[in-house]
C-alpha positions in Angstrom: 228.8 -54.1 6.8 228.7 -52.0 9.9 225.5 -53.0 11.8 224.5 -49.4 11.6 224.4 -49.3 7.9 221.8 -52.0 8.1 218.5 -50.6 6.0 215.9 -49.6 8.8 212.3 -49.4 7.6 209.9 -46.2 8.9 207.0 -46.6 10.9 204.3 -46.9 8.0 205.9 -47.2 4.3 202.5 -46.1 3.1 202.2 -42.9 4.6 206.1 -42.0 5.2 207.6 -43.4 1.3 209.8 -39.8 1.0 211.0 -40.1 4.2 212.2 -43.7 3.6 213.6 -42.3 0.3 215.5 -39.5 1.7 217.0 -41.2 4.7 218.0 -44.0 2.4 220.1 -41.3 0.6 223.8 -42.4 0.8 225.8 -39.9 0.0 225.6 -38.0 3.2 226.3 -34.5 1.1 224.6 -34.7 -1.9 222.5 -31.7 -3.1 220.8 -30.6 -6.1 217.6 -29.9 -6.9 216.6 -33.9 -7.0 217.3 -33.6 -3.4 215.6 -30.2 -2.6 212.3 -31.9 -4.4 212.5 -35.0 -1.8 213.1 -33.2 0.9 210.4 -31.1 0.9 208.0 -34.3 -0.1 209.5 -35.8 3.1 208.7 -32.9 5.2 204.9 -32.8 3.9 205.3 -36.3 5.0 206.4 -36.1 8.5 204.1 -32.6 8.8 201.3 -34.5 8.3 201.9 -37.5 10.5 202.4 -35.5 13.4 199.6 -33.5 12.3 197.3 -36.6 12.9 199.3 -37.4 16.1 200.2 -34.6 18.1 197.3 -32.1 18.8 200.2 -29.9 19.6 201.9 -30.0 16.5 198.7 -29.6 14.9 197.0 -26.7 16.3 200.8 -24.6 15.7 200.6 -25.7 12.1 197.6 -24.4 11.7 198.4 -21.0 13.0 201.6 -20.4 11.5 201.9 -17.9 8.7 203.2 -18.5 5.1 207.1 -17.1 5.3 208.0 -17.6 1.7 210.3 -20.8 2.9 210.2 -24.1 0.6 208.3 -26.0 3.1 206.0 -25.1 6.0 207.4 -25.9 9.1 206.5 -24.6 12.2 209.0 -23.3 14.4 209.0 -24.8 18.0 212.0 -23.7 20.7 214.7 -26.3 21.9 213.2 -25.3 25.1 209.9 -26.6 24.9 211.1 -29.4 25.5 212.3 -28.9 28.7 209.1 -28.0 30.0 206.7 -30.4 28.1 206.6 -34.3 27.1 204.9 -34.1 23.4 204.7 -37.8 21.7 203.5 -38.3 18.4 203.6 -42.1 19.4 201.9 -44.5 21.6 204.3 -44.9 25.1 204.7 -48.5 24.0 206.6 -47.4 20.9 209.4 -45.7 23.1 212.5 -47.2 22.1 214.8 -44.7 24.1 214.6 -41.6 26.5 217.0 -39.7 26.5 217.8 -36.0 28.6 219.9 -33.1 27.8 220.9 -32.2 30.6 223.4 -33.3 33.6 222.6 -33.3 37.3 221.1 -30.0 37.7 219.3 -27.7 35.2 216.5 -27.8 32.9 216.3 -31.4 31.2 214.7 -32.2 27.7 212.6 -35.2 27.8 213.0 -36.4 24.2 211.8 -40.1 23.1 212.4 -42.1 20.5 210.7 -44.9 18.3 213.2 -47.6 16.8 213.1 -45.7 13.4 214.1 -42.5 14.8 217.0 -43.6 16.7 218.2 -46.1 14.2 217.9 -43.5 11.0 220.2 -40.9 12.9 222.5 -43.5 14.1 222.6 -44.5 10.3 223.0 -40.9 9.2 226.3 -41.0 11.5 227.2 -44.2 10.1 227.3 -42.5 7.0 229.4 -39.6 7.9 231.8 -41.9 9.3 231.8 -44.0 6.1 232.3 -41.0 4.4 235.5 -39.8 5.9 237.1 -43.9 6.4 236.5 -44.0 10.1 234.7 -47.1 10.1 237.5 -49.5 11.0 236.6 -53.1 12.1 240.0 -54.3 11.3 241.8 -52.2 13.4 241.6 -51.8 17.1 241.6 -48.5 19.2 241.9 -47.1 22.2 239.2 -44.9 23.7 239.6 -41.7 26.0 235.8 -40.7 26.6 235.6 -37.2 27.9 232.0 -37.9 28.8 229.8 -39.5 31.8 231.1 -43.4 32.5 227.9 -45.2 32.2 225.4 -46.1 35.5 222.8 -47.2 36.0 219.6 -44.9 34.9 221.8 -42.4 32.8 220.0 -41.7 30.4 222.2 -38.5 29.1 221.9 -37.9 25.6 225.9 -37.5 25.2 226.6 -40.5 27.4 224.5 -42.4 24.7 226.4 -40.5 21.6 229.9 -40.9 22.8 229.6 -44.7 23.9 227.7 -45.4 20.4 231.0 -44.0 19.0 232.8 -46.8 20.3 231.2 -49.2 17.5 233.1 -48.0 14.6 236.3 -49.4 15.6 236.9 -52.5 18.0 238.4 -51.3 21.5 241.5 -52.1 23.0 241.1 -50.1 26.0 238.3 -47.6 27.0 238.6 -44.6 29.8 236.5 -42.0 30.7 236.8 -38.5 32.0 233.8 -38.5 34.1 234.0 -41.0 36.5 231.3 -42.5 38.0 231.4 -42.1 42.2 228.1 -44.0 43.3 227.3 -40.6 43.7 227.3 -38.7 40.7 230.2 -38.1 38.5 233.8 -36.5 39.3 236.2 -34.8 36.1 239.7 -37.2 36.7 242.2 -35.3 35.1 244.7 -37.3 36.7 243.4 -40.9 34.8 243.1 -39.0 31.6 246.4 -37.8 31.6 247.6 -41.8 33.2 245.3 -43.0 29.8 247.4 -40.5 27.5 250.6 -41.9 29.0 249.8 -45.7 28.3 248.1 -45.0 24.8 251.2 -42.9 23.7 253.4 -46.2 24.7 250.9 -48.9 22.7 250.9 -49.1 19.0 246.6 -49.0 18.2 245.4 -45.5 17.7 243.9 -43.3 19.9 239.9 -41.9 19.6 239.8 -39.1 21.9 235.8 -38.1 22.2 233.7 -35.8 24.0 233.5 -32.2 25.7 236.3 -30.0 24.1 236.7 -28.1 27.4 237.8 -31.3 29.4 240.7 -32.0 26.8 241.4 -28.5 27.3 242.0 -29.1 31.0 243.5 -31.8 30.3 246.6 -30.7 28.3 246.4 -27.4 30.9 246.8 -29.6 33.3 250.0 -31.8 31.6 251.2 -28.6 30.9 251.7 -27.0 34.2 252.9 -30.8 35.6 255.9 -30.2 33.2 255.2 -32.9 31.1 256.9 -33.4 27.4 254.6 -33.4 24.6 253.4 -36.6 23.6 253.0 -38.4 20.2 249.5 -40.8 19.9 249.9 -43.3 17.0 249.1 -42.8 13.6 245.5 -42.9 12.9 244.5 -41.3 16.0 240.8 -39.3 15.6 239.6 -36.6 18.0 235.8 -35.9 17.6 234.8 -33.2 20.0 231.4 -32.2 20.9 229.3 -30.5 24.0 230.9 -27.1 23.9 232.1 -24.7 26.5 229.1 -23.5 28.3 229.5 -22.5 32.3 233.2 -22.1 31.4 233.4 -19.8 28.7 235.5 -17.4 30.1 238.2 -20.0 30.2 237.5 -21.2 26.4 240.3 -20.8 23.9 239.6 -20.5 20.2 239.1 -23.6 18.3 242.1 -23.3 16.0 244.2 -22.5 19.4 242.9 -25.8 20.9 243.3 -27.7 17.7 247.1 -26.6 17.4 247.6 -27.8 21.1 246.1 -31.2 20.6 248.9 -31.2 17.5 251.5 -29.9 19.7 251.0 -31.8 23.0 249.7 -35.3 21.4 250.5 -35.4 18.0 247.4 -35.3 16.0 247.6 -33.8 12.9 244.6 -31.1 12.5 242.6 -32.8 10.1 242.5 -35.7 12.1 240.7 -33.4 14.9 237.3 -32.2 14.5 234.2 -30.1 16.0 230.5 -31.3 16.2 226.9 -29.6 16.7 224.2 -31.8 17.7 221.4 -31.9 20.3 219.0 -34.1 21.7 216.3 -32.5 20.3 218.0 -32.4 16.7 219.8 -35.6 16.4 220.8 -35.2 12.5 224.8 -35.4 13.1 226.8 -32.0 11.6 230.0 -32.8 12.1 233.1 -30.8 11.0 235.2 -31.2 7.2 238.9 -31.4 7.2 238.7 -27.1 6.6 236.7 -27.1 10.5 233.3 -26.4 8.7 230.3 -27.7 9.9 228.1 -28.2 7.1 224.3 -30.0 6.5 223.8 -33.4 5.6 221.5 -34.0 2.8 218.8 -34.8 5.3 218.5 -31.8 7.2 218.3 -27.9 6.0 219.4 -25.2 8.3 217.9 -21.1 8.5 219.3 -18.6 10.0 216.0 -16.3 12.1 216.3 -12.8 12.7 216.7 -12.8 16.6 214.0 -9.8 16.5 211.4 -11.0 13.7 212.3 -14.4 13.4 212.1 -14.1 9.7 214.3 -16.0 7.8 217.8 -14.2 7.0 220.6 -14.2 4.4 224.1 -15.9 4.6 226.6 -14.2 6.6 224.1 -12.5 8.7 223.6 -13.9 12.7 220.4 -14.9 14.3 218.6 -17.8 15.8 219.8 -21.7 14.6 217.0 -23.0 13.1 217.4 -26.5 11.9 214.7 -28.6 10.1 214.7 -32.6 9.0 211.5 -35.1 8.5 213.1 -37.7 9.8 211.6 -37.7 13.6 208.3 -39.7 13.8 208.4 -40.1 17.6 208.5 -36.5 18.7 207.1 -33.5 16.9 210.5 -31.7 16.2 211.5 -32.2 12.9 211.6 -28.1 12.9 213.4 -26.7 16.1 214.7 -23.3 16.7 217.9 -23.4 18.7 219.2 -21.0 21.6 222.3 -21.2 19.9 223.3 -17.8 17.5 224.7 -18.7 14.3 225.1 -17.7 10.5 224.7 -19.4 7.5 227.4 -19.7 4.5 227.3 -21.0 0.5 229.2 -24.3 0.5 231.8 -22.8 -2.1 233.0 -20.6 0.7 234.3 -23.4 2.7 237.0 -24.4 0.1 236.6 -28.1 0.9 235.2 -30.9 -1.5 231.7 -30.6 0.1 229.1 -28.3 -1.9 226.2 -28.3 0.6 225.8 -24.7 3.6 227.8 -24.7 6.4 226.9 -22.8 9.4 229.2 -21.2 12.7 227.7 -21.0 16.1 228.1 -17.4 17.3 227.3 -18.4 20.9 224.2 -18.6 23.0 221.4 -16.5 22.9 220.6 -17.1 26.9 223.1 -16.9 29.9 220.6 -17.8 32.8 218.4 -20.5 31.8 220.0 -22.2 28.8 221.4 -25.4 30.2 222.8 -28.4 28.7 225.0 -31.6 29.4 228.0 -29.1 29.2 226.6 -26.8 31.7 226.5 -29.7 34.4 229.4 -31.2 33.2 231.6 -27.8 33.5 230.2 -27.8 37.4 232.5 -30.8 37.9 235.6 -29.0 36.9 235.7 -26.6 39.6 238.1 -26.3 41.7 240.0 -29.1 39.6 241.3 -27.5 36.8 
């Protein structure tokens, strides 16, 4: 068994049993109304222990109003976060801190207990299971288009791409984002020199991180001349981070999945999108039709960008994404800057029945900054 399919226990079985239960779930898209009824048991759960922990949390349950949703849960903004430390736990009971942010910008300051942390790395454990990319008898070679690791860094998509690294042994690992001793430089050149050698071994290639630096990447083979390549079969991109500070170079996802195809041989199922935050760490990660749809242990709204009432699929508004399964931090309910809409899982056409959601965009150009935005700063003038 992987180590992170191990069973984790929460904080206090006595007080948190539907939590346990729901996390424990492993079937990472079930649904039904078995699991509506636990979820909303779990939330209660995880309302009330922050309740009785977080005066914060505690004086906005209070206030909020009755919204005709199956659970209460009180909305609080991504960007609280980046202006205010709010524990539900002693310091003492910090496992990891993690930021959102990259050099510069507005950082969230999010902690974790050992439960937290574990569950959600168990939840991506899961998903992984799910789709047979848990691999332990067959190496891999890594190209990480994220931050190589230093000392202090506590970046919450350093963290989420190096973690990826334990579902298959590595032959070889490089990173985009080389470390300096000063900060971190984009090195298209060594991805490209990483690319060259992978193409030649026989393991296959797992190609994760920030979609706009692969993009840059084949740009950058591209205008060097240089004849497609073919990675070995097997080979797995998992993208995540986004565009943002370079959107008006971004090309559409199916246009960046059919380059990956054409310039390193990945078949597009084998290459898919991710949503995840540091202040929502319940992994939503793409099926092989490019959907990214809930896990059994989160639910995601759509909120009216004017009311913030609760909307309908197919309309846009505010992400609002909700799971108990935080007992650290009081964000098991966090409304996103992101814009997105909601859709039945029978509109996807895949073999998952559970919503699936599209993000529109952001709903903030000037303050709304994220891993990406720093990251993006280190392309310029090298692209």
């Amino acid at each position: 068994m992987n180590p992170h399919l191990a069973p984790i226990g929460v904080p206090d079985p006595d007080l948190l049993p539907h939590v346990q239960q729901l996390c424990d779930l492993t079937d990472p898209y079930a649904c039904g109304p078995a699991e509506d009824e636990l979820f909303a048991a779990a939330m209660a759960e995880t309302n009330a222990w922050h309740r009785e922990r977080s005066a914060f949390f505690s004086a906005l349950y209070e206030r909020m109003e009755d919204d005709g949703a199956p659970f209460r849960a009180p909305l609080v903004h991504a960007n609280f976060f980046k202006r205010h430390e709010v524990l539900s736990i002693p310091r003492d009971e910090v496992d990891l801190h993690l930021t959102s942010s990259g050099t510069t910008g507005q950082k969230s300051q999010m902690f974790f207990d050992r439960w937290t942390i574990r569950s959600a790395q168990r939840m991506v454990a899961r998903i992984f299971e799910h789709n047979g990319w848990i691999t332990p008898e067959q190496e891999v070679n890594y190209l990480l288009y994220s931050y190589e690791p230093a000392r202090d860094l506590k970046l919450g998509t350093s963290f989420t791409d190096n973690y990826l690294c334990d579902f298959a042994p590595a032959r070889n690992v490089e990173h985009a984002l080389r470390h300096t001793g000063n900060g971190h430089e984009f090195d298209p050149f060594g991805c490209i020199a990483a690319l060259q050698r992978y193409a030649q071994d026989d393991a296959p290639v797992r190609i994760l991180g920030f979609p706009a630096f692969l993009f840059f990447t084949l740009e950058r083979m591209r205008a060097l001349g240089m004849p497609p390549l073919t990675l070995p079969e097997g080979s797995l991109v998992i993208l995540g981070g986004g565009w943002k500070g370079h959107t008006d170079r971004q090309i559409g996802k199916d246009e960046l999945y059919a380059r990956v195809t054409e310039q390193l041989g990945i078949p597009s199922e084998r290459i898919r999108d991710t949503f995840g935050s540091v202040e929502h760490c319940i992994p939503y990660i793409e099926c092989d039709h490019h959907r990214l749809h809930a896990p059994v242990w989160s639910r995601v709204f759509i909120r009216s960008t004017r009311t913030l009432e609760p909307l309908p699929y197919g309309e846009t508004g505010y992400l609002h994404l909700v799971s108990p399964y935080i007992t650290s931090v009081p964000a098991q309910s966090v409304l996103m800057g992101d814009l997105a809409s909601l859709h039945p899982g029978e509109e996807c056409g895949c073999a998952l029945d559970t919503p699936w959601f599209t993000i529109h965009g952001r709903a903030g150009v000037s303050r709304n900054r994220s891993c990406a935005v720093a990251a993006a700063e280190l392309m310029k003038g090298m692209s």
